[in-house]
N, C-alpha and C positions, 0 to 999 in steps of 0.2 A: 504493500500500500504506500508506501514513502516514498518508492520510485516513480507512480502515477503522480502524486501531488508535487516530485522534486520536478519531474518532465512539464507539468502542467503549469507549474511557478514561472517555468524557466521560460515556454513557450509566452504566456501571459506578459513576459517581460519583454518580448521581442515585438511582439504587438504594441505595446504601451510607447517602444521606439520606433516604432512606424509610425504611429498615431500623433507623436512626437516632428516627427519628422515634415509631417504631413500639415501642420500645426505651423512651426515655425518658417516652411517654404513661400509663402505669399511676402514675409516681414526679411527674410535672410536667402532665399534661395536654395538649393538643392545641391550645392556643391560638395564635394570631400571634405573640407574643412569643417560644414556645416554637421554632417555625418561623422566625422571622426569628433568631434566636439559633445555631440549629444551621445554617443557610447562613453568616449569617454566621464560625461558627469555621471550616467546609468551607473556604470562602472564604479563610480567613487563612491555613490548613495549606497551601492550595495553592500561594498565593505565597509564603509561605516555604520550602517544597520547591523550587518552580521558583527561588527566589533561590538557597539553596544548591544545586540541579544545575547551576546557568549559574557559581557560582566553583567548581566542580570543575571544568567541564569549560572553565573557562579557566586552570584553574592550569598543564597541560600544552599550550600552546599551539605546534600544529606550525610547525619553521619551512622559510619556504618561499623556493626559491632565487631 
């Protein structure tokens, strides 16, 4: 089941930079730069989210006997 919802996260995020892309092209254009710029921010939100859900979900750290 965690491979469904990792494939389906991952697809969902490729869409949301399309949508993105698609978004920005009337104000910026459709160029590489333009493209390489909005993966690159995708990019950076996502490590920073997975940085801050890995110190939440070690601040409660179960202990084990």
């Amino acid at each position: 089941m965690l491979e469904i919802i990792a494939f389906c996260c991952g697809a969902l995020v490729m869409v949301l930079e399309m949508v993105g892309a698609r978004v920005l092209a009337p104000h910026v254009g459709t160029s590489a730069v333009v493209w390489t710029s909005l993966i690159g921010v995708v990019l950076a939100c996502l490590a920073v989210g997975a940085w801050l859900g890995g110190r939440l979900a070690d601040r409660h750290l179960p202990v084990l006997p």
